[in-house]
C-alpha positions in Angstrom: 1.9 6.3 -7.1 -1.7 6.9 -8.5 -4.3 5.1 -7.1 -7.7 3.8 -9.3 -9.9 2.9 -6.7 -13.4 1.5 -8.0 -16.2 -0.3 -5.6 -17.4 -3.5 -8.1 -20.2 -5.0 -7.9 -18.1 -7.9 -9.1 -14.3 -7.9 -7.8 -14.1 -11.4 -9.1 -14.7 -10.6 -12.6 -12.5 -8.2 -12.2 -9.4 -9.8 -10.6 -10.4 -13.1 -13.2 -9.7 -10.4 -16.2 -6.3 -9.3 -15.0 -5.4 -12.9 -14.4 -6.2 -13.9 -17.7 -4.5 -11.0 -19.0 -1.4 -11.1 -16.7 2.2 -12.1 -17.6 5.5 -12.5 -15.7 5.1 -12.6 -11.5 1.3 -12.8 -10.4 0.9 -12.8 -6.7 -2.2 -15.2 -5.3 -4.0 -14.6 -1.8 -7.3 -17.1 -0.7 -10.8 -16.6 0.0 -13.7 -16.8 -0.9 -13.7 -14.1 -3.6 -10.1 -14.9 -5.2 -11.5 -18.4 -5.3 -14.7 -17.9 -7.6 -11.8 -15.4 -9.7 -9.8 -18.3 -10.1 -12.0 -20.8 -10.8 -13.0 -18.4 -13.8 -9.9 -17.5 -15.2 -8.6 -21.0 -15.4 -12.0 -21.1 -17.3 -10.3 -18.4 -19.7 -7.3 -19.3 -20.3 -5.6 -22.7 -20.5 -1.4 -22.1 -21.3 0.1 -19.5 -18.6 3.2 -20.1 -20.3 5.8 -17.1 -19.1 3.2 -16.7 -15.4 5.3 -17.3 -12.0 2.8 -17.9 -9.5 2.7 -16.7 -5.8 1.3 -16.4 -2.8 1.1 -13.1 -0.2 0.2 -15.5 2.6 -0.1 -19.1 3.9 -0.6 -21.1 7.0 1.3 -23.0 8.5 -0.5 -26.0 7.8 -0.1 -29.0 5.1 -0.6 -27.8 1.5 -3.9 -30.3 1.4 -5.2 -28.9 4.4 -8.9 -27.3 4.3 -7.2 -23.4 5.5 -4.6 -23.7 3.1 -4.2 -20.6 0.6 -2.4 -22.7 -1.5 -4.7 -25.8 -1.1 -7.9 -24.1 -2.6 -5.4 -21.7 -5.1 -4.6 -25.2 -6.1 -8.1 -26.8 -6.6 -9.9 -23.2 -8.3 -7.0 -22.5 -10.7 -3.7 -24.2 -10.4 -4.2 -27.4 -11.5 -6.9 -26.6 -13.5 -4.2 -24.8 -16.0 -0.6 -25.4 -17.8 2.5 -23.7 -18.4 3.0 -21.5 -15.3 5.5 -22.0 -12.7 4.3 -21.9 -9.1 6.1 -20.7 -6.1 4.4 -22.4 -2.9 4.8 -21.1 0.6 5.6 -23.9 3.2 3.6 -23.2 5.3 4.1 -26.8 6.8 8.2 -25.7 7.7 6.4 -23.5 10.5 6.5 -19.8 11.1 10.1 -18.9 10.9 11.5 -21.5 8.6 8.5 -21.2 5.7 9.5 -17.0 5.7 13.2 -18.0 5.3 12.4 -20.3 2.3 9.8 -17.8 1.1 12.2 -14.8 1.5 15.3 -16.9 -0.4 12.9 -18.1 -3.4 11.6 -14.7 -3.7 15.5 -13.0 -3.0 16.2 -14.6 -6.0 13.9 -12.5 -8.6 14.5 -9.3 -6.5 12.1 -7.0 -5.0 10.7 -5.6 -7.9 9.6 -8.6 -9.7 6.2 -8.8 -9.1 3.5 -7.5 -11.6 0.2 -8.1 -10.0 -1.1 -8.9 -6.7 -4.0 -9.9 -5.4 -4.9 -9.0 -1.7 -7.7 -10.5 0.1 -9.0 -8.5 3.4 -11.7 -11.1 4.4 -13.2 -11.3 7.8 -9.6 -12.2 9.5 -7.8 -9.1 8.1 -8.0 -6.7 10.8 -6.5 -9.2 13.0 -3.8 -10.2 10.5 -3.3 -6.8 10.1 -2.6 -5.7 13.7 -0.5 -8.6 14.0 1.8 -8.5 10.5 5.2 -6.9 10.6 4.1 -4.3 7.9 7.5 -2.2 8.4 9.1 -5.3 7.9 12.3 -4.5 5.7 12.9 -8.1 4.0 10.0 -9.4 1.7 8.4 -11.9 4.2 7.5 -12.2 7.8 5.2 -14.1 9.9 1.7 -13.8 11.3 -0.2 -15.4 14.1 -3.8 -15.8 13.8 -4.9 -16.8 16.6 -8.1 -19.1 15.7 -6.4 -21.2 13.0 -2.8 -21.4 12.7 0.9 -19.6 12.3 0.7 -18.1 8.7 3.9 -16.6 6.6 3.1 -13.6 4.7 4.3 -11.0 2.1 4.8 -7.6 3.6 4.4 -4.1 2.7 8.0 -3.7 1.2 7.1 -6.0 -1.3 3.2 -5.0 -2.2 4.6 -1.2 -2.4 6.9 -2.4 -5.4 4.1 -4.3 -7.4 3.4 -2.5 -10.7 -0.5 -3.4 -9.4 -2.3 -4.3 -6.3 -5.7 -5.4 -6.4 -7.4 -5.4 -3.1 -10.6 -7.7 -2.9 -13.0 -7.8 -0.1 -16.4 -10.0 0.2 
């Protein structure tokens, strides 16, 4: 695999372009910078007819909670929009049982469905990182952050097969 690795002065603009221009299985992540990205390609582009929406990680927390990936992917873009299908982790099921229900829904595409994903490495990635199952041979595992919550998370088996992985940092 060839890598294009640019430093932006802008990763939101960015990562709101390929949105807008994406089709078929578009992976979300949170944060601050995938927020302002959403907010402006739900700006862009009202129909995402033929878009299946999800997530690389949640917590294990109510989807209306205030650290919920979903929760502010929801409020920036998701219900801002029309047409796309979205495929929410339960985080709320807990640790084990959201990665079951995540790695079922997703087993049902097959592990080369995804087109684009977006991966945040925010403040809390190092940790995540040390602490995610990245050899992980299914799609999903679970992490434990230790300051907020439980989260379920894509692993490496799946981001490897994506036809694109954008990688945003603040």
């Amino acid at each position: 695999m060839n890598a294009d690795i640019r430093v932006l002065d802008d990763p939101a603009r960015e990562a709101a372009d390929l949105l807008v221009a994406a089709g078929g299985h578009v992976v979300l992540t949170g944060g601050s910078t995938p927020r302002a990205a959403y907010e402006r390609a739900a700006a862009a582009r009202e129909d995402w007819s033929g878009v299946d929406f999800w997530f690389t990680d949640e917590r294990c927390v109510p989807p209306d909670h205030e650290h919920s990936n979903f929760g502010m992917a929801d409020r920036a873009l998701l219900s801002r929009i029309e047409g796309a299908t979205v495929h929410r982790m339960r985080g709320e099921l807990g640790p084990e049982d959201g990665a079951a229900a995540y790695e079922n829904e997703l087993g049902e595409f097959g592990p080369d469905a995804l087109d684009l994903i977006l991966l945040g490495v925010g403040p809390d990635y190092a940790r995540q990182q040390k602490l995610t199952i990245f050899t992980a041979e299914t799609h999903i595992c679970y992490v434990q952050e230790l300051h907020l919550a439980h989260s379920v998370t894509v692993t490496r088996g799946s981001s490897r097969r994506s036809a694109a992985l954008l990688v945003l940092s603040p």
